[in-house]
DRENNU-320565 format. One record per residue (C-alpha): residue number from 1; x, y, z; residue in three letters. Coordinates in steps of 0.001 Angstrom, whole numbers. Example, Ala and Ser with C-alpha at 12.3 -4.5 7.8 and 13.67 -1.06 7.14 Angstrom:
BEGIN
+-------+---------+---------+---------+------+
| pator |      xx |      yy |      zz | panu |
+-------+---------+---------+---------+------+
|     1 |   12300 |   -4500 |    7800 |  ALA |
|     2 |   13670 |   -1060 |    7140 |  SER |
+-------+---------+---------+---------+------+
% end
This chain:
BEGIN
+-------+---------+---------+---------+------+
| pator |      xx |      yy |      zz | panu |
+-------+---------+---------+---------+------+
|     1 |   31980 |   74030 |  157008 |  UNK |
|     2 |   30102 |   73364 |  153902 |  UNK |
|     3 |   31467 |   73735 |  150384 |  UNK |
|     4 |   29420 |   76703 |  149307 |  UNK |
|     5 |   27159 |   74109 |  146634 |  UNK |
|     6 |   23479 |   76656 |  146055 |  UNK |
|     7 |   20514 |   74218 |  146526 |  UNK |
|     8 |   19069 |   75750 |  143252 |  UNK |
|     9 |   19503 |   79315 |  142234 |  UNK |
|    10 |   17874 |   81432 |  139933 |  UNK |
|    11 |   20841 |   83117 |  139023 |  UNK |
|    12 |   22124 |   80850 |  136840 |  UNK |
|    13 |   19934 |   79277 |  133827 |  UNK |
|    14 |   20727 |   76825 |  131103 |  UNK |
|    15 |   22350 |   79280 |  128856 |  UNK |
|    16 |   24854 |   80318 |  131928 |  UNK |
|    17 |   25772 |   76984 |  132259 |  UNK |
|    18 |   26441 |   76806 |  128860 |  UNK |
|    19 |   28245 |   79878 |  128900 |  UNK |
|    20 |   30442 |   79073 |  131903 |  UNK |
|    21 |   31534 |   75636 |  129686 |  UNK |
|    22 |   32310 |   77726 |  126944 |  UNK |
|    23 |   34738 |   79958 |  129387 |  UNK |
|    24 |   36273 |   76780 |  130872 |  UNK |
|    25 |   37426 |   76191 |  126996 |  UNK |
|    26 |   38462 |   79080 |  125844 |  UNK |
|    27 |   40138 |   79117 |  129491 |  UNK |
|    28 |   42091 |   76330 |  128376 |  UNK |
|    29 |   43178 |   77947 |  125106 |  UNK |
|    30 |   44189 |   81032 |  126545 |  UNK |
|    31 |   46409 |   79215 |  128503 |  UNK |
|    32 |   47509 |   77462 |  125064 |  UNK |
|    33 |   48291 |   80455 |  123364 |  UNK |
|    34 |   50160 |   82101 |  126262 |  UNK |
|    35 |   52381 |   79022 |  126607 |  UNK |
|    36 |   53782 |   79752 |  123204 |  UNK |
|    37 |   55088 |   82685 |  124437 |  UNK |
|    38 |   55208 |   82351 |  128834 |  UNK |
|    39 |   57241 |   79592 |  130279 |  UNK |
|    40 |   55822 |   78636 |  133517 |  UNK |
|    41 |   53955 |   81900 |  135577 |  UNK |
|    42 |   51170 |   79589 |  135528 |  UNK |
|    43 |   49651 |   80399 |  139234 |  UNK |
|    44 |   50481 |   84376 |  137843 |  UNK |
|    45 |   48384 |   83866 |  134019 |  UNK |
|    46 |   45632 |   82564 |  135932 |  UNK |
|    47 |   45352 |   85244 |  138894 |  UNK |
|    48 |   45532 |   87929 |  135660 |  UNK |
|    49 |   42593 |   85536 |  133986 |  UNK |
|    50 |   40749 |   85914 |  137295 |  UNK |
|    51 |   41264 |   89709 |  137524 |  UNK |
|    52 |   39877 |   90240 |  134035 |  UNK |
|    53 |   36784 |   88261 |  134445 |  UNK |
|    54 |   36282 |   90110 |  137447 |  UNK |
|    55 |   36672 |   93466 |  136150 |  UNK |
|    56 |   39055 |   94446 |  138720 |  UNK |
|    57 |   43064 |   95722 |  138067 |  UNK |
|    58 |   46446 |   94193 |  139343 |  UNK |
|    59 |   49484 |   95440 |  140536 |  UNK |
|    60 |   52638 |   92876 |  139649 |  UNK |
|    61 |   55689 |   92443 |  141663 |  UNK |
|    62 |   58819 |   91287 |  140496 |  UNK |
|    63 |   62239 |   91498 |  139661 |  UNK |
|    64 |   63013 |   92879 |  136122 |  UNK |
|    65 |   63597 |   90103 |  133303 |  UNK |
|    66 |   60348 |   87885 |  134402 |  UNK |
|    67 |   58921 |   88882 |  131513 |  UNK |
|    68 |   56208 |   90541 |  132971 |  UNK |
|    69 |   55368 |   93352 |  130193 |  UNK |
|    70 |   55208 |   90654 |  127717 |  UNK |
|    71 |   52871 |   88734 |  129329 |  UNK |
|    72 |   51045 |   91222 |  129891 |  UNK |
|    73 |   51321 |   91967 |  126028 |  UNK |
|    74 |   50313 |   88308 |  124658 |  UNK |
|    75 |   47525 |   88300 |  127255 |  UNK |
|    76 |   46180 |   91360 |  125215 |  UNK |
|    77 |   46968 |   89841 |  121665 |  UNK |
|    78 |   45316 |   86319 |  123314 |  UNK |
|    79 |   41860 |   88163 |  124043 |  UNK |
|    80 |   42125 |   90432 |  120931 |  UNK |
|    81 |   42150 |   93857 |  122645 |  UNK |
|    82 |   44102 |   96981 |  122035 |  UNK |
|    83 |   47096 |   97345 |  124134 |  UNK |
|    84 |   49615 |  100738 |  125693 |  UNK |
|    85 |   52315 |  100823 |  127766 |  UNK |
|    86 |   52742 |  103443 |  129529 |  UNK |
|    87 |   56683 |  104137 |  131009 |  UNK |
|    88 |   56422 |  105466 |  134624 |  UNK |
|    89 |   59313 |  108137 |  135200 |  UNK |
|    90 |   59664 |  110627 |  137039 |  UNK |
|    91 |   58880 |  113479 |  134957 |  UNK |
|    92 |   55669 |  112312 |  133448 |  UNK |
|    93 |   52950 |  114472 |  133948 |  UNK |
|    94 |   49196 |  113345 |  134733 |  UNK |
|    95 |   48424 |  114722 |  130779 |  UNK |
|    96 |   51143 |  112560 |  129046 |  UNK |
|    97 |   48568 |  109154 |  130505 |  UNK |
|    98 |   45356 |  110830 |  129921 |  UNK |
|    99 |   45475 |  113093 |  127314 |  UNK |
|   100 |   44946 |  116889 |  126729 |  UNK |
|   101 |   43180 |  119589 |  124810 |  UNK |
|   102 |   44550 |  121571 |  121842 |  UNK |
|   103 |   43482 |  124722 |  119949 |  UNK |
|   104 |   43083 |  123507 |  116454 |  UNK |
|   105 |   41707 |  126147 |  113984 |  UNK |
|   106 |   39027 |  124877 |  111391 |  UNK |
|   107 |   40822 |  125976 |  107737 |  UNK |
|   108 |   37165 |  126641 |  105985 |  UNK |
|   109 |   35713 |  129119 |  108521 |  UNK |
|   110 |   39186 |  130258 |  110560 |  UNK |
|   111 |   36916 |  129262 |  114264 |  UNK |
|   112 |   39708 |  127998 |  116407 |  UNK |
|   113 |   38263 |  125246 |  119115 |  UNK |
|   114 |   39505 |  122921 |  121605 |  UNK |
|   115 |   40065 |  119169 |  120776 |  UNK |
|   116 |   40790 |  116660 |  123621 |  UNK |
|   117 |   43673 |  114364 |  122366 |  UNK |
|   118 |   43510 |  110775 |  123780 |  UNK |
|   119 |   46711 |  109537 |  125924 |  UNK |
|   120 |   47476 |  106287 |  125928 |  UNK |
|   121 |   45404 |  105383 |  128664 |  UNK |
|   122 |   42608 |  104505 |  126086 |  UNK |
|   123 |   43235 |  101288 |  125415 |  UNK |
|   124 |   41779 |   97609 |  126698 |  UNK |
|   125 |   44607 |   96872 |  128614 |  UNK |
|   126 |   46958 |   99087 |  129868 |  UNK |
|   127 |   50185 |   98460 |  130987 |  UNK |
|   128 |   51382 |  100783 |  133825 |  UNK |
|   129 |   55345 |  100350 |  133851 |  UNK |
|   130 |   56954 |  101027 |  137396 |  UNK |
|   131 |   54301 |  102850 |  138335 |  UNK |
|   132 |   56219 |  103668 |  141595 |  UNK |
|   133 |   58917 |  105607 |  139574 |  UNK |
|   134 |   56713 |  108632 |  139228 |  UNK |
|   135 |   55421 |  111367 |  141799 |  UNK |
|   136 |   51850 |  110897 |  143723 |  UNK |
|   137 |   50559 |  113757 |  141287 |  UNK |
|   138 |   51197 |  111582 |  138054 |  UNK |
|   139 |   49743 |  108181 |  140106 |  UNK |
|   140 |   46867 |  109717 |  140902 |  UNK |
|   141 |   46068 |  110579 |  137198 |  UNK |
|   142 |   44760 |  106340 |  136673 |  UNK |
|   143 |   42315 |  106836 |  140155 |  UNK |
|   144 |   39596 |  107832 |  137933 |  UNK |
|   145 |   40368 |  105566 |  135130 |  UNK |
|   146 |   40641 |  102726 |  137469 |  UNK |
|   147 |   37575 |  103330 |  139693 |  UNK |
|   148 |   34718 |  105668 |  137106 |  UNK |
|   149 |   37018 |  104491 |  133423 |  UNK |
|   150 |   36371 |  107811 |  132656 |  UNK |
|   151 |   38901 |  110577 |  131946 |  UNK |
|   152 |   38322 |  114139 |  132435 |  UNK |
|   153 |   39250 |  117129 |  130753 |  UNK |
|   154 |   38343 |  120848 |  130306 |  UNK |
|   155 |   35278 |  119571 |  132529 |  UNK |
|   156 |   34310 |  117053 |  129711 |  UNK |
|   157 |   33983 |  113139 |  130479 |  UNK |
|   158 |   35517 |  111013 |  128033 |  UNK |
|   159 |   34424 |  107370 |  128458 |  UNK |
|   160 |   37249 |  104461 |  128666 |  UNK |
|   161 |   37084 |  101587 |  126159 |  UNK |
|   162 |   35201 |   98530 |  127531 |  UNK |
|   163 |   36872 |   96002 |  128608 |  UNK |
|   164 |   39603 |   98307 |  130911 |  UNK |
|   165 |   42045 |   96634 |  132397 |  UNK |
|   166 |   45030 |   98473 |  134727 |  UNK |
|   167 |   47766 |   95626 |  135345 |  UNK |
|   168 |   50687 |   98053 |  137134 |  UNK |
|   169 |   54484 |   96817 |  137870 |  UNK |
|   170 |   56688 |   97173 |  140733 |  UNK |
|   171 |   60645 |   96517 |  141067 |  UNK |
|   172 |   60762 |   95349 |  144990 |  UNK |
|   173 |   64518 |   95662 |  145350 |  UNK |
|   174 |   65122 |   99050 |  143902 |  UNK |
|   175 |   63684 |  101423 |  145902 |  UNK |
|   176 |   65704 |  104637 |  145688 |  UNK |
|   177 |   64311 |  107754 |  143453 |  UNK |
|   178 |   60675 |  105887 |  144091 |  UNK |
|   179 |   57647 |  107206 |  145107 |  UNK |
|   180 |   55435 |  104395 |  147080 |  UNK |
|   181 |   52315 |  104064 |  146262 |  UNK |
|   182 |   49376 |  105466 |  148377 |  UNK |
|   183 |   47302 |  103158 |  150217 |  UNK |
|   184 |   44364 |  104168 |  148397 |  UNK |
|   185 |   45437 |  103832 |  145140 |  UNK |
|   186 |   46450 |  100209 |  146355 |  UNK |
|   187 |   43216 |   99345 |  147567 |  UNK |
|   188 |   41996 |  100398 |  144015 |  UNK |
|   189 |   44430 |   97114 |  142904 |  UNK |
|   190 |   41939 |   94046 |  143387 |  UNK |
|   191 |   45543 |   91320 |  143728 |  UNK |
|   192 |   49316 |   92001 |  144170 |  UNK |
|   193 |   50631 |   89276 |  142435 |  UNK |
|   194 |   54171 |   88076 |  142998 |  UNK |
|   195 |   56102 |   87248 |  140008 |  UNK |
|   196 |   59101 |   84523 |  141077 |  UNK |
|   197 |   62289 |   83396 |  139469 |  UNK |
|   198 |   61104 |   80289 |  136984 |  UNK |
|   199 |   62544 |   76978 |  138100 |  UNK |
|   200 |   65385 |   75979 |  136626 |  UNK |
|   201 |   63915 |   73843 |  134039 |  UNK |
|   202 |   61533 |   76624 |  133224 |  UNK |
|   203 |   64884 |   78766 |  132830 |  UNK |
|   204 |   66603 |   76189 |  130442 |  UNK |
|   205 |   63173 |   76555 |  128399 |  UNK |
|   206 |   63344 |   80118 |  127810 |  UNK |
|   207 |   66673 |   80049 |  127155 |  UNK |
|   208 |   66084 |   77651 |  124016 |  UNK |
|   209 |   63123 |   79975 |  123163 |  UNK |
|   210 |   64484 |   83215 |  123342 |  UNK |
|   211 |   67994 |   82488 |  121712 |  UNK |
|   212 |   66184 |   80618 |  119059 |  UNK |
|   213 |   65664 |   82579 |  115304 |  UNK |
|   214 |   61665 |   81751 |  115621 |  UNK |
|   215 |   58567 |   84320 |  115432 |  UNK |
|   216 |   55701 |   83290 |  117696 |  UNK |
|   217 |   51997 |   83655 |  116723 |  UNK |
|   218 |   49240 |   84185 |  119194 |  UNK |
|   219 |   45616 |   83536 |  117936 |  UNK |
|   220 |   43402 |   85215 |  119391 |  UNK |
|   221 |   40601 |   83571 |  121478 |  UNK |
|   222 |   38293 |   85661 |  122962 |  UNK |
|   223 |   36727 |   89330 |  121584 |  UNK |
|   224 |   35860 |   92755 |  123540 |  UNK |
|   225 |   32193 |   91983 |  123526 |  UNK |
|   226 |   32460 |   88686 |  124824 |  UNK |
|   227 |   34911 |   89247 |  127221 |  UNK |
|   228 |   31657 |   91622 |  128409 |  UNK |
|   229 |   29132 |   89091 |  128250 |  UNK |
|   230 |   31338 |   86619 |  130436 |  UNK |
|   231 |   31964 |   89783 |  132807 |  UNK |
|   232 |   28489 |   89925 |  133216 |  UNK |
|   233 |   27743 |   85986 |  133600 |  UNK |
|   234 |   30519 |   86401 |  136536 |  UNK |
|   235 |   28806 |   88671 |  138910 |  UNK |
|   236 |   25796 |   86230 |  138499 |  UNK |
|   237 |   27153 |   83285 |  140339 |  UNK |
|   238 |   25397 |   82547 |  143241 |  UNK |
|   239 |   27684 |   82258 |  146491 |  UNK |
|   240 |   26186 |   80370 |  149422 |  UNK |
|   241 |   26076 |   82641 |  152502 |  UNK |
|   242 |   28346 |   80257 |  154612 |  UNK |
|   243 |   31169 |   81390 |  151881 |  UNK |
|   244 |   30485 |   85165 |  152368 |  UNK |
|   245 |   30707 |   84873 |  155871 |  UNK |
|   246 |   34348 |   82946 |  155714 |  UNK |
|   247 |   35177 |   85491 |  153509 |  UNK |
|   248 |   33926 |   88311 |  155402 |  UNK |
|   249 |   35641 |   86584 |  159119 |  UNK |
|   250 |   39080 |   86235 |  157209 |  UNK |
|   251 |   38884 |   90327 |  156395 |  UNK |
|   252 |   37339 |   91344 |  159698 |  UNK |
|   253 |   39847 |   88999 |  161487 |  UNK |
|   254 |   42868 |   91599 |  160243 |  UNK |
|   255 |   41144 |   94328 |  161892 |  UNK |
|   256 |   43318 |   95193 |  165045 |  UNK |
|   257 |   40707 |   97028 |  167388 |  UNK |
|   258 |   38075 |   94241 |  166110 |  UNK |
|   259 |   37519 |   91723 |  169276 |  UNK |
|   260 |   37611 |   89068 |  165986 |  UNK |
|   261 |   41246 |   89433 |  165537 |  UNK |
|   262 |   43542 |   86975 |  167104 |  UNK |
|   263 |   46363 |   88086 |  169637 |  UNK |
|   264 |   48861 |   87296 |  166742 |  UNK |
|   265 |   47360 |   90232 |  164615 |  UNK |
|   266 |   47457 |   92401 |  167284 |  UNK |
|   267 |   50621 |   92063 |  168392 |  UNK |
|   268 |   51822 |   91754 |  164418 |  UNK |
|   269 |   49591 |   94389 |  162486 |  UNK |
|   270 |   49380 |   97851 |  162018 |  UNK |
|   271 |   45995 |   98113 |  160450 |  UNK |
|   272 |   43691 |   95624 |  158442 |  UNK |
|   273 |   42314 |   95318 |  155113 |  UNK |
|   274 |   38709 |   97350 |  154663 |  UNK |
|   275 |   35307 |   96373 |  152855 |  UNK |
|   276 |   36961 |   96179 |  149185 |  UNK |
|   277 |   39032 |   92859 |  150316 |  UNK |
|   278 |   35723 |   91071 |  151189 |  UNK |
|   279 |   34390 |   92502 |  147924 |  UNK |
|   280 |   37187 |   91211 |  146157 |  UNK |
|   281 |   37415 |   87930 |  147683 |  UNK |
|   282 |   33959 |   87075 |  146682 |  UNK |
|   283 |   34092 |   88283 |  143173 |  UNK |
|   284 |   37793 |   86455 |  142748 |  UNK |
|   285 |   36358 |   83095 |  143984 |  UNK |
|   286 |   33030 |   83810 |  141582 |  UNK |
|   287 |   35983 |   84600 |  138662 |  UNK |
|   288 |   37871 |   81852 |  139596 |  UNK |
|   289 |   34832 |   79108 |  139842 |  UNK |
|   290 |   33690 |   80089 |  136328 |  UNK |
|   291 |   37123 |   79275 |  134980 |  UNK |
|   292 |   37389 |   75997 |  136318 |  UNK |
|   293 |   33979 |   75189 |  134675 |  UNK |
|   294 |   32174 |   75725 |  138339 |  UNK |
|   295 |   28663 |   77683 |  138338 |  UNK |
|   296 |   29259 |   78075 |  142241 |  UNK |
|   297 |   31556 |   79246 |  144803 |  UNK |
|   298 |   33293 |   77134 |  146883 |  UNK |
|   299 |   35319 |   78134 |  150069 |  UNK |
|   300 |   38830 |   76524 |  148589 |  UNK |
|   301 |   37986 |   79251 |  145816 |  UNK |
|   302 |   38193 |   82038 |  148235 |  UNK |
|   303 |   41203 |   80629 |  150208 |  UNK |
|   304 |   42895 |   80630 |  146645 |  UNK |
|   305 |   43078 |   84265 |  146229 |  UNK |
|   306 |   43458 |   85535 |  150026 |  UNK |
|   307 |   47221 |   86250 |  149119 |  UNK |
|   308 |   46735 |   88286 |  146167 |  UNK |
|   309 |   43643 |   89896 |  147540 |  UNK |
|   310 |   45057 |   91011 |  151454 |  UNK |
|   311 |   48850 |   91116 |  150597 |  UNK |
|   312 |   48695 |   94952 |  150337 |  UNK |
|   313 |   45486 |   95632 |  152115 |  UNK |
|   314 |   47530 |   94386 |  155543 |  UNK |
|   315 |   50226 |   96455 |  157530 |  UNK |
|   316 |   52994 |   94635 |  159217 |  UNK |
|   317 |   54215 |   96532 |  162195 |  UNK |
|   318 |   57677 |   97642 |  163794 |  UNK |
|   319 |   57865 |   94154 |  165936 |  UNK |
|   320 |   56650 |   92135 |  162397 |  UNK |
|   321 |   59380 |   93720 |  160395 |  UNK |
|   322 |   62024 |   93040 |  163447 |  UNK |
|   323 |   61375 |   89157 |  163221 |  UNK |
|   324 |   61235 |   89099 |  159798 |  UNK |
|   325 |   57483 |   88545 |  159356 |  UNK |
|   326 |   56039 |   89329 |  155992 |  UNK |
|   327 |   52212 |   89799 |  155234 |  UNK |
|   328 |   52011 |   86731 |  153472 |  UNK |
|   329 |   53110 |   84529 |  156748 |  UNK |
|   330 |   50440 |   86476 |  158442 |  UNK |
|   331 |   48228 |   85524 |  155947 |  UNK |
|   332 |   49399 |   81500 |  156098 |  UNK |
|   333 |   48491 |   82036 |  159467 |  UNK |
|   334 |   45019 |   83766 |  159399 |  UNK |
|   335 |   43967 |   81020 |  157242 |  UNK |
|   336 |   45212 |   77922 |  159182 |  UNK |
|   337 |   43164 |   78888 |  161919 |  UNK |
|   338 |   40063 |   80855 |  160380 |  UNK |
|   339 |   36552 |   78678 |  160338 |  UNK |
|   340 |   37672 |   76812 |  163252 |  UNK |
|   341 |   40620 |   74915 |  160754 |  UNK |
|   342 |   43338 |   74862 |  163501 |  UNK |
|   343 |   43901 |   77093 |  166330 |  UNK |
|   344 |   46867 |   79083 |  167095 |  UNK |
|   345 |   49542 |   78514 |  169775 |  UNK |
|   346 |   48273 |   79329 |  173359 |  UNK |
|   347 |   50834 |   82300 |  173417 |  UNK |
|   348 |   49275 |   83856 |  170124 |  UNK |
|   349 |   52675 |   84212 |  168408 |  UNK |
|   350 |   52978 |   83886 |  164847 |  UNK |
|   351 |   54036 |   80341 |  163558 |  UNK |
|   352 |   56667 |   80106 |  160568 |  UNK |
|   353 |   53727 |   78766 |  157991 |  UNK |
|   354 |   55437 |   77999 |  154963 |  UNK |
|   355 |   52286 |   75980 |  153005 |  UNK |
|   356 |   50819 |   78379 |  150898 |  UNK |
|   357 |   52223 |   77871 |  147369 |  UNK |
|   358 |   51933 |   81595 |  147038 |  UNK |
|   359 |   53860 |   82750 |  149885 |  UNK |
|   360 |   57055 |   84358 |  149479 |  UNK |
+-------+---------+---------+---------+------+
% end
C-alpha cells in the first residue's frame, strides 16, 4: 500500500504551501500557549486542533476534574474567539441555548415588535456541559446549530458566528438521571475523544500549578478570519485515491450485512458506522497532515483518527458486552487486519489488541 504522496496536484499552489508552514507554526504555539495552562492531554489538544481545522464538532469523555472545560476555555482564548458554556440540566429548555423573541415597545412611537434575543449558543466555541444531563427535546435544540449554524426563531434564520465550534462533555460513570444521546445527534460529533487520568508525573505537575498563587496568560495566536482561511486551505489537500479507498474499506468493513465485514464484526457488532465516518476520516487525516506541515494525506494519517472517528459510530452487541469487548478493541482489530496488514485468527474471534495508544 502506498503512502498516499499526489504526483502533482493542482490543488495546492505555492501560497498553500506557504500557508500550510505557517499552520505547522502557529501549530506549535498553540500547543505553547496551552501548556501554560494543560498538563499533558497532548494526544486530546491535538484531536480538538484537528476538529477545528476541519470544521467538524467533538464530543469529550471523561471523568470530572480532567480539566476538560478549561481546556476547552484556553483553546478559545489561544485562537482569540468568543467563548459560552452552556450547563446541561435537566430543566433547560431548547430557548435558554438558542435564544428567544420578546415584545419590546419602541418609547417614541408606542409600536410594540418582536426582538429575537441571542442565547448563548452564539459564540465561536461553545462549550456544551454534560450534554447528556438534559432531555432529547433540549439536545436536539444544537442539531441545527451543529449541522446548518443557523438558529431559528419566529420562522426567522439567524446566522451562527464563523468559526462554530460544538465541543460537548460526557461523565461515563454516572449514568443515573441521564438522558443518552441519540445516535443521530452522535453522528453529528465528527470524534469522541477520551479524556484519561494524567500520569502521575503529569499529576505532581498540576498539583504545583494549581496550588501555586500564580495568574496564567494565554496569547493569543490565531484570529476568526484566519482560522477561515486555513479551514478553507484544509478541504484543498489532495488525497491520493488509494487513501480514500482504505478509508472507505475500514468504514464499509463495520457494516454487518456487508460481505466486506469480517466474521469477528459479525459475530461482535450490532450495526456499523455510515457515510459521515468515511467523510470524517478523510477530512481528519487532511486536518491532521496540514498540522504536521504535510500538503498530503498519508494512510498513517487516517489510521490516527479511526478511534475518535468510529468509537461512537460502532455498536457492540449483547455477546461483545458479555466478554467485555469495547468498540475501541474492535477497532484495534479492524485495523490490524484492514489493507491486507495481518489477518485475523482462522476462527474469526476477536483478539485482545491492546496497541493503539488511544484505546481504553
Amino acid at each position: 500500500m502506498g503512502d498516499g504522496i499526489p504526483g502533482g496536484s493542482k490543488e495546492i499552489g505555492g501560497g498553500d504551501l506557504e500557508a500550510v508552514e505557517r499552520l505547522r507554526d502557529a501549530y506549535g504555539r498553540i500547543r505553547e500557549e496551552l501548556a501554560r495552562a494543560i498538563v499533558g492531554q497532548e494526544e486530546v489538544l491535538e484531536l480538538l486542533l484537528v476538529t477545528l481545522f476541519a470544521r467538524g464538532h467533538a464530543l469529550l469523555v471523561g471523568v470530572p476534574g480532567l480539566a476538560k472545560t478549561l481546556m476547552i476555555s484556553t483553546l478559545a482564548r489561544s485562537l482569540s474567539l468568543s467563548f459560552s458554556r452552556i450547563q446541561f440540566t435537566p430543566d433547560l429548555m431548547p430557548s435558554d441555548i438558542t435564544g428567544t423573541e420578546v415584545i419590546q415597545e419602541d418609547r417614541a412611537t408606542g409600536e410594540r415588535r418582536f426582538q429575537f434575543l441571542q442565547g448563548p449558543v452564539f459564540a465561536h466555541v461553545i462549550l456544551a456541559d454534560e450534554i447528556n444531563r438534559t432531555p432529547p427535546k433540549t439536545q436536539a435544540a444544537l442539531l441545527e446549530s451543529m449541522q446548518e449554524r443557523q438558529v431559528t426563531a419566529g420562522g426567522k434564520r439567524h446566522a451562527l458566528p464563523d468559526p462554530f465550534f460544538v465541543l460537548a462533555t460526557q461523565n461515563p460513570i454516572e449514568q443515573e438521571g441521564t438522558y443518552p444521546l441519540p445516535e443521530a445527534q452522535l453522528d453529528r460529533f465528527m470524534f469522541e475523544i477520551l479524556v484519561d487520568y494524567p500520569s502521575e508525573e503529569e499529576e505532581v505537575r498540576i498539583l504545583e500549578l494549581t496550588t501555586a498563587p500564580q495568574t496564567v496568560v494565554i496569547e493569543p495566536v490565531l484570529g476568526g478570519e484566519e482560522i477561515l482561511r486555513l479551514q478553507e486551505l484544509v478541504r484543498r489537500v489532495p488525497v491520493a485515491e488509494d487513501v480514500i479507498r482504505y478509508a472507505l474499506r475500514i468504514v464499509r468493513a463495520t457494516r454487518t450485512t456487508k460481505p466486506e465485514a469480517p466474521p469477528f464484526i459479525r459475530e461482535y457488532l450490532k450495526w456499523g458506522a455510515g457515510p459521515r465516518a468515511s467523510q470524517f476520516l478523510i477530512l481528519g487525516g487532511k486536518a491532521r497532515a496540514v498540522l504536521r506541515g504535510r500538503p498530503y494525506v498519508t494512510i498513517e494519517d487516517v489510521r490516527a483518527v479511526c478511534h475518535p472517528v468510529l468509537r461512537h459510530r460502532i455498536l457492540v452487541n449483547f455477546a461483545a458486552e458479555a466478554e467485555g469487548i469495547s468498540p475501541d478493541q474492535v477497532i484495534d482489530q479492524l485495523l490490524s487486519t484492514a489493507g491486507g496488514a495481518e489477518e485475523g485468527p482462522a476462527d474469526g474471534r476477536l483478539r485482545q489488541v491492546s496497541g493503539s495508544p488511544d484505546a481504553r
